[in-house]
DRENDO-1510 file (C-alpha; in Angstrom, 1 decimal, always signed):
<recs>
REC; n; res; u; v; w
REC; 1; UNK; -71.7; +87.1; +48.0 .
REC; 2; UNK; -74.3; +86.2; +50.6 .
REC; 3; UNK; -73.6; +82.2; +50.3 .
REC; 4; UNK; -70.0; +83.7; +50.8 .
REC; 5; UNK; -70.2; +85.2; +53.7 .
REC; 6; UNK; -72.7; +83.0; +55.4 .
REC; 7; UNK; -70.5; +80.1; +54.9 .
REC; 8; UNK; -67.4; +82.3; +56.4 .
REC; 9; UNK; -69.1; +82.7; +59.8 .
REC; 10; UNK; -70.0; +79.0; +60.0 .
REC; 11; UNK; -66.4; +78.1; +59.5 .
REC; 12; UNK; -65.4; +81.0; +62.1 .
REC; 13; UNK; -68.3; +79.7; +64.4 .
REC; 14; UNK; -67.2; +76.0; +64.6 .
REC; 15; UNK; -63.4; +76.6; +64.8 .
REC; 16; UNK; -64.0; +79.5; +67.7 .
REC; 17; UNK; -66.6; +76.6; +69.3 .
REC; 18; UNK; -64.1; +73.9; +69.2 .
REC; 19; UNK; -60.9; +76.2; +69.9 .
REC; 20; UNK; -62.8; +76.6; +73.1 .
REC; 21; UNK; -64.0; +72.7; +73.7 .
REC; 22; UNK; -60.2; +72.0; +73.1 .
REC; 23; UNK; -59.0; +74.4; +75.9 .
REC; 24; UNK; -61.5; +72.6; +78.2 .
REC; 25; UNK; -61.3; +69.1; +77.3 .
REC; 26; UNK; -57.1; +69.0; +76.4 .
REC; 27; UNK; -56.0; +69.5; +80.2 .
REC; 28; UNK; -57.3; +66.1; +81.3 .
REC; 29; UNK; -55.5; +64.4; +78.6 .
REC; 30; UNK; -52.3; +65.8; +79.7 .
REC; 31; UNK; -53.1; +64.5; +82.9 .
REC; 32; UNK; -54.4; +60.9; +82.6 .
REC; 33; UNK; -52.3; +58.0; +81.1 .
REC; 34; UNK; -55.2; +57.4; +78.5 .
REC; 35; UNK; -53.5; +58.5; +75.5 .
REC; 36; UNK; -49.9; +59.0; +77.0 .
REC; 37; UNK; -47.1; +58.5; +74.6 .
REC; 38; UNK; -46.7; +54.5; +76.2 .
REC; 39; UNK; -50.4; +53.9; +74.7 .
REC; 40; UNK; -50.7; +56.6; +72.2 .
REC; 41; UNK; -47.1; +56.7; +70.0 .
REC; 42; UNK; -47.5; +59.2; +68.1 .
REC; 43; UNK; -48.4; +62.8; +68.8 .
REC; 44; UNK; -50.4; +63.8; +66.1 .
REC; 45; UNK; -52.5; +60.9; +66.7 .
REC; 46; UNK; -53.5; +61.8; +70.0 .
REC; 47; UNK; -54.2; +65.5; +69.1 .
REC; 48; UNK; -56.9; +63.6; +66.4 .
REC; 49; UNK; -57.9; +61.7; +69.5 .
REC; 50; UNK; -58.8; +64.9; +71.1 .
REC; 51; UNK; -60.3; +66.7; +68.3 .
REC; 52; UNK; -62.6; +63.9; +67.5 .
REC; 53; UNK; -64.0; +64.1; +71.3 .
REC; 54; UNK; -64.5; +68.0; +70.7 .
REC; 55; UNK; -66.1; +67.2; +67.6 .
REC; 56; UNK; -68.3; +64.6; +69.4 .
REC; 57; UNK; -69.5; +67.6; +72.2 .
REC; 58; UNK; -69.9; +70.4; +70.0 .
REC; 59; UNK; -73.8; +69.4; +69.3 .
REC; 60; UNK; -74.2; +70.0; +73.0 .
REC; 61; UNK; -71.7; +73.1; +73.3 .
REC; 62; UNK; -74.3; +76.4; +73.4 .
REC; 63; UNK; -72.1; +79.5; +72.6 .
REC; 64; UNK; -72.8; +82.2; +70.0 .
REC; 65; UNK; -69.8; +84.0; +68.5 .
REC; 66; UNK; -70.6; +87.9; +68.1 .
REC; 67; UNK; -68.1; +87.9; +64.9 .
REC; 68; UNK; -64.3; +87.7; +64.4 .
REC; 69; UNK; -63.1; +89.1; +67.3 .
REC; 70; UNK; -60.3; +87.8; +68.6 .
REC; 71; UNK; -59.7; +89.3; +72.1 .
REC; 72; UNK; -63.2; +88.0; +73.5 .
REC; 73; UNK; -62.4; +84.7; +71.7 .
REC; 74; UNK; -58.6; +84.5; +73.7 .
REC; 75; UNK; -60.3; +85.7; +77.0 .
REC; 76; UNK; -63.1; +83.1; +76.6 .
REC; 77; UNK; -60.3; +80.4; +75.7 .
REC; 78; UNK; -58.2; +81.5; +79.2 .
REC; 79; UNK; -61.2; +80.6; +80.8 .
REC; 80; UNK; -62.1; +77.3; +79.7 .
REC; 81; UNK; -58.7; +76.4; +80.1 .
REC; 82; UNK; -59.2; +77.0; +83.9 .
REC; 83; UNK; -62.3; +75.4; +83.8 .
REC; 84; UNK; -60.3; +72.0; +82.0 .
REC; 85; UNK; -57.4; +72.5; +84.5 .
REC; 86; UNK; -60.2; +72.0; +87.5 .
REC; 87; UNK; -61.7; +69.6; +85.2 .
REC; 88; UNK; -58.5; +67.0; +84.6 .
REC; 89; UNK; -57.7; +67.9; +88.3 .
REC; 90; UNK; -60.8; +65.9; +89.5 .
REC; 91; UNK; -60.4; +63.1; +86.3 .
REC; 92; UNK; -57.0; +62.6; +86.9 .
REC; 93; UNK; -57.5; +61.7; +91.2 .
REC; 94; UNK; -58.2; +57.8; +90.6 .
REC; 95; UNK; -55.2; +57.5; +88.4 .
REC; 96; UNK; -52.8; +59.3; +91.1 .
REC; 97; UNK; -54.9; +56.8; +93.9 .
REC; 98; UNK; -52.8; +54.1; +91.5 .
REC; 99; UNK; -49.4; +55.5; +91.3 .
REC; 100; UNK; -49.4; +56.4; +95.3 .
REC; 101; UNK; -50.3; +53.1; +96.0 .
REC; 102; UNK; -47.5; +51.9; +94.2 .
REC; 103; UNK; -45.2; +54.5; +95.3 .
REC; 104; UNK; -45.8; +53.4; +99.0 .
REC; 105; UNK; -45.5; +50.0; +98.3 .
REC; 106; UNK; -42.1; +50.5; +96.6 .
REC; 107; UNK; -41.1; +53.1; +99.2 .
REC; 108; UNK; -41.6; +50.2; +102.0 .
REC; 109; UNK; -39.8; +47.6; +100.4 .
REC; 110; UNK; -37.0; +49.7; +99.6 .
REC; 111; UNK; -36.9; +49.9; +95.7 .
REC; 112; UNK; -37.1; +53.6; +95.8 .
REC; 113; UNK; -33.1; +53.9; +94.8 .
REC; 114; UNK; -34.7; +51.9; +91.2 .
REC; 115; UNK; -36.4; +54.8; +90.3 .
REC; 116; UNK; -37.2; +55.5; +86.5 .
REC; 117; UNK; -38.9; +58.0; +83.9 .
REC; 118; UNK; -42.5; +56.9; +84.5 .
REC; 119; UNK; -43.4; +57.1; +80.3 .
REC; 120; UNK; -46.8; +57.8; +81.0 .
REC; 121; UNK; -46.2; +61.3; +83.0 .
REC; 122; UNK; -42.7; +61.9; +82.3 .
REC; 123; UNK; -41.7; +62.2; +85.7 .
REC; 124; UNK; -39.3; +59.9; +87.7 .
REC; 125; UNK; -41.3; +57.0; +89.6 .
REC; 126; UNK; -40.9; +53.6; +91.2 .
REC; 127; UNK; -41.4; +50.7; +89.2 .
REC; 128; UNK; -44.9; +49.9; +90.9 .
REC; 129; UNK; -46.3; +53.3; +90.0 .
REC; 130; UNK; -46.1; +53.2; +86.4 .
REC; 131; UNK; -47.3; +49.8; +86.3 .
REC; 132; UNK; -50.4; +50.5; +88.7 .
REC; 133; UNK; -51.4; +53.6; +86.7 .
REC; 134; UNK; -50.8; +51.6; +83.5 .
REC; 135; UNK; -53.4; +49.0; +85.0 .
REC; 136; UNK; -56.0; +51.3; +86.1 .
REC; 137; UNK; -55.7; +52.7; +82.4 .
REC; 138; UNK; -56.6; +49.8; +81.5 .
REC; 139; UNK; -59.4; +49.3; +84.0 .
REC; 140; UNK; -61.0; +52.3; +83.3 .
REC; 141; UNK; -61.2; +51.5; +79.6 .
REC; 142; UNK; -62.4; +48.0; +79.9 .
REC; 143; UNK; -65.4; +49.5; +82.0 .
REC; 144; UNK; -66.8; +52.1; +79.6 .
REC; 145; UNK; -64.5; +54.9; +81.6 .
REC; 146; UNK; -64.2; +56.7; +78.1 .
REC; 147; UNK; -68.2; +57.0; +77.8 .
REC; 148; UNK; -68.4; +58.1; +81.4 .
REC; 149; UNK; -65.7; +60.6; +80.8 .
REC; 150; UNK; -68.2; +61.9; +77.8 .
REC; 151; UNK; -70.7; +61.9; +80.3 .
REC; 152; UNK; -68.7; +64.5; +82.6 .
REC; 153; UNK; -67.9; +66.6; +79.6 .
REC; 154; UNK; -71.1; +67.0; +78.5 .
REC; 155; UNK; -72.6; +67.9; +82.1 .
REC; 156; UNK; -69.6; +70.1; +82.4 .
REC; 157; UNK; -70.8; +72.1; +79.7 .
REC; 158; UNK; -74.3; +72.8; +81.3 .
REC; 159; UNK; -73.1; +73.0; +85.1 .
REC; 160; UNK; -70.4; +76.0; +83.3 .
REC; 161; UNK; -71.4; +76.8; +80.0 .
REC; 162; UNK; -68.5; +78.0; +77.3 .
REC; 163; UNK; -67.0; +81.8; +77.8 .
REC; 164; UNK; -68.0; +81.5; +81.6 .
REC; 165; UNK; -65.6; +82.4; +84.2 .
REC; 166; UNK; -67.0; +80.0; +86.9 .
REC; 167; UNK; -66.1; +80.6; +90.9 .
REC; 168; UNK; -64.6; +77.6; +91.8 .
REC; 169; UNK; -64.3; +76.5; +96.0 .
REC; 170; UNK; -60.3; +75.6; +95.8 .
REC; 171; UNK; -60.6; +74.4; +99.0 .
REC; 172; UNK; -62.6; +71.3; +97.9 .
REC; 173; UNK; -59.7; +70.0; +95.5 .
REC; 174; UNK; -57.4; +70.6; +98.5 .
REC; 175; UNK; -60.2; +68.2; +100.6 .
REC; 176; UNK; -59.8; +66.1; +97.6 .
REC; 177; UNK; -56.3; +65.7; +97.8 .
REC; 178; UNK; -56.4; +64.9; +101.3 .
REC; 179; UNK; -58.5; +61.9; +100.4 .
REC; 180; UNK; -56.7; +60.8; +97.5 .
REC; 181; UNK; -53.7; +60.5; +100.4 .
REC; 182; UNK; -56.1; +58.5; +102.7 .
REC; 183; UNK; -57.3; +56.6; +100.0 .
REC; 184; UNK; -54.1; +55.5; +98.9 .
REC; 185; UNK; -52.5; +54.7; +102.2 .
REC; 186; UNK; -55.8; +52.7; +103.5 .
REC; 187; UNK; -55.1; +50.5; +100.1 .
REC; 188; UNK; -51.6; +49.8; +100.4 .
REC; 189; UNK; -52.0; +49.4; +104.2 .
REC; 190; UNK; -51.9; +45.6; +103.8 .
REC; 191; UNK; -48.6; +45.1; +102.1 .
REC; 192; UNK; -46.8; +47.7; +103.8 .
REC; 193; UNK; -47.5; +46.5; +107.2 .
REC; 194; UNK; -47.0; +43.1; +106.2 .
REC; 195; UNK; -43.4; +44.3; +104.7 .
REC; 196; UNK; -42.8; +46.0; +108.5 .
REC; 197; UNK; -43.6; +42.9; +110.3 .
REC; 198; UNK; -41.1; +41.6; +107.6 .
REC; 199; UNK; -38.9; +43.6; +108.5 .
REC; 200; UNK; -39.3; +42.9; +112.5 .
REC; 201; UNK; -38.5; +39.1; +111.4 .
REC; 202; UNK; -35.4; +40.1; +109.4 .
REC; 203; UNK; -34.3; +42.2; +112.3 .
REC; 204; UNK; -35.0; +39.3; +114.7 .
REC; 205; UNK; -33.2; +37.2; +112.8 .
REC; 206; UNK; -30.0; +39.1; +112.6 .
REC; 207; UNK; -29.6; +39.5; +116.1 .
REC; 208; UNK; -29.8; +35.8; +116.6 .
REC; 209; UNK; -27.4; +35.1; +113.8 .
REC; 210; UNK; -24.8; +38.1; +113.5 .
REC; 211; UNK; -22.6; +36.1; +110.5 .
REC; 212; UNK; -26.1; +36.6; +108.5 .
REC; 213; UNK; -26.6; +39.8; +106.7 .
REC; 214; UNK; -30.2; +39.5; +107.0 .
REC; 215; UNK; -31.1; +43.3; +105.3 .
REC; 216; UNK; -28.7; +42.4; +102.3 .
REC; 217; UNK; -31.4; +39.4; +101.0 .
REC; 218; UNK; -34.2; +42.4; +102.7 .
REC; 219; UNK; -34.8; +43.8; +99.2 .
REC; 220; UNK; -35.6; +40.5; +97.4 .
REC; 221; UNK; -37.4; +38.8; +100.5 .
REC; 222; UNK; -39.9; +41.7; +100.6 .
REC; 223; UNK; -40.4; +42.1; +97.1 .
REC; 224; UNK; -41.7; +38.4; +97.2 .
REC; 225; UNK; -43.9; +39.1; +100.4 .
REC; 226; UNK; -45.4; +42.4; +98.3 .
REC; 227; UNK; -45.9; +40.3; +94.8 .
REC; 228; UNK; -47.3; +37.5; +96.8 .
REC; 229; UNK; -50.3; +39.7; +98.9 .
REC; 230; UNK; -51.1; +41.6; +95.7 .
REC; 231; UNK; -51.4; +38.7; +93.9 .
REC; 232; UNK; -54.6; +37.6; +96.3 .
REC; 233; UNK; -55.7; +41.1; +97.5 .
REC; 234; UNK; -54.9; +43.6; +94.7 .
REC; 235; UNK; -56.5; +41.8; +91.3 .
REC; 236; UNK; -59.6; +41.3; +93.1 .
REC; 237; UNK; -59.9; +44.2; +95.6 .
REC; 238; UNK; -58.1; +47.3; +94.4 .
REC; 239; UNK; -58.9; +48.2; +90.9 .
REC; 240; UNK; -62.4; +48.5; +91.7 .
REC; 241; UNK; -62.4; +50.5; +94.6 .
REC; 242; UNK; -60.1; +52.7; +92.5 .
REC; 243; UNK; -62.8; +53.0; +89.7 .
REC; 244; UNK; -65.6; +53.6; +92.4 .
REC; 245; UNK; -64.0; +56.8; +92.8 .
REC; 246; UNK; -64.9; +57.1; +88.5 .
REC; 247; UNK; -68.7; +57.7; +89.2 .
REC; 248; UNK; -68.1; +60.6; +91.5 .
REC; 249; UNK; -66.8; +62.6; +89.0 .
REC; 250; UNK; -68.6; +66.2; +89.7 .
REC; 251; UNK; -68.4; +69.7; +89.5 .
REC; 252; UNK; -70.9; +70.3; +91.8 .
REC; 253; UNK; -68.6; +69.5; +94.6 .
REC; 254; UNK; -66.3; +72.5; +93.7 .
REC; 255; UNK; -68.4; +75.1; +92.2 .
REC; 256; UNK; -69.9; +77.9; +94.6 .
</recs>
């Protein structure tokens, strides 16, 4: 009877501990691309994804379970899944760098009107963004971005501990925002002005030749003139700023 019950409130333990690690850790996967439906197919595979990550924190996941009660255990889950909202919030800022910097790019050379069902978050996109947030995936996994998002977890769980409320500074993930913008517009700034003075040329053009149509080739013109400064700034340039941003993942920033 002993044995029993022991081994009933070490079941109830772990499944309250990682019940909790899931409300922190599940947000950023529903932000990032990392184990969207495009990479990860099926669902019930990603939720094992997930579980096996809570598994892998729960040795450094302090929080002691005053029995079966289920109110505290809801309230303490509400929290941490405010604390994983902020959390994904700050994880998921290099990948949105990626799809703004395609965004702008396709916004410029007019390929806005082929918008599509990004598969990765399920909302309508260009065609660039998808494909830059695909690639930045990618990045961040060739790098060791999976241990370094471990790393964050982990520190998460000592900066708030489990079953805290923590008093978060919202107006830093608004200054965060504000630099994901910048960011993004200073890295796209060389193929979008290059596609104005583009379109300057293609202006020019058509008033010295009125039987041309100049802005009905526009669309394919510029889309050459974006592949062709990517192909020499962006493989070598861009996906590494992007990840610097990977190695300033903190809560310090917007905890008071």
């Amino acid at each position: 009877m002993w044995l029993l019950r022991w081994w009933s409130s070490y079941i109830f333990h772990h499944l309250a501990l990682w019940a909790m690690l899931y409300a922190r850790v599940a947000p950023t996967f529903l932000l990032v691309p990392i184990v969207s439906a495009r990479i990860v197919a099926h669902p019930v595979v990603r939720q094992i994804v997930i579980l096996f990550i809570v598994i892998g924190l729960s040795p450094v996941a302090v929080f002691h379970v005053q029995g079966p009660d289920g109110i505290a255990l809801a309230k303490a889950c509400v929290a941490e899944a405010i604390t994983g909202i902020m959390m994904g919030t700050i994880v998921a800022a290099p990948f949105w760098v990626a799809s703004l910097v395609g965004e702008l790019i396709d916004n410029q050379r007019g390929a806005t009107i082929a918008d599509s069902i990004d598969p990765a978050s399920g909302v309508e996109a260009a065609i660039l963004a998808p494909f830059f947030n695909l690639m930045f995936a990618n990045v961040f996994l060739q790098h060791g971005g999976l241990i370094t998002l471990m790393t964050f977890f982990s520190e998460s769980l000592r900066d708030v501990p489990l079953g805290t409320i923590p008093e978060f500074r919202y107006t830093s993930l608004v200054i965060m925002l504000n630099h994901v913008m910048q960011f993004s517009v200073s890295l796209s700034a060389p193929v979008v002005v290059g596609l104005m003075l583009l379109d300057g040329v293609l202006a020019f053009m058509s008033r010295l030749c009125k039987q041309l149509n100049a802005f009905s080739l526009s669309l394919t013109i510029k889309s050459f003139a974006a592949y062709g400064i990517m192909y020499f700034y962006f493989a070598s340039t861009v996906p590494l700023r992007i990840f610097r941003w990977v190695s300033l993942w903190s809560l310090h920033g917007v905890l008071h």
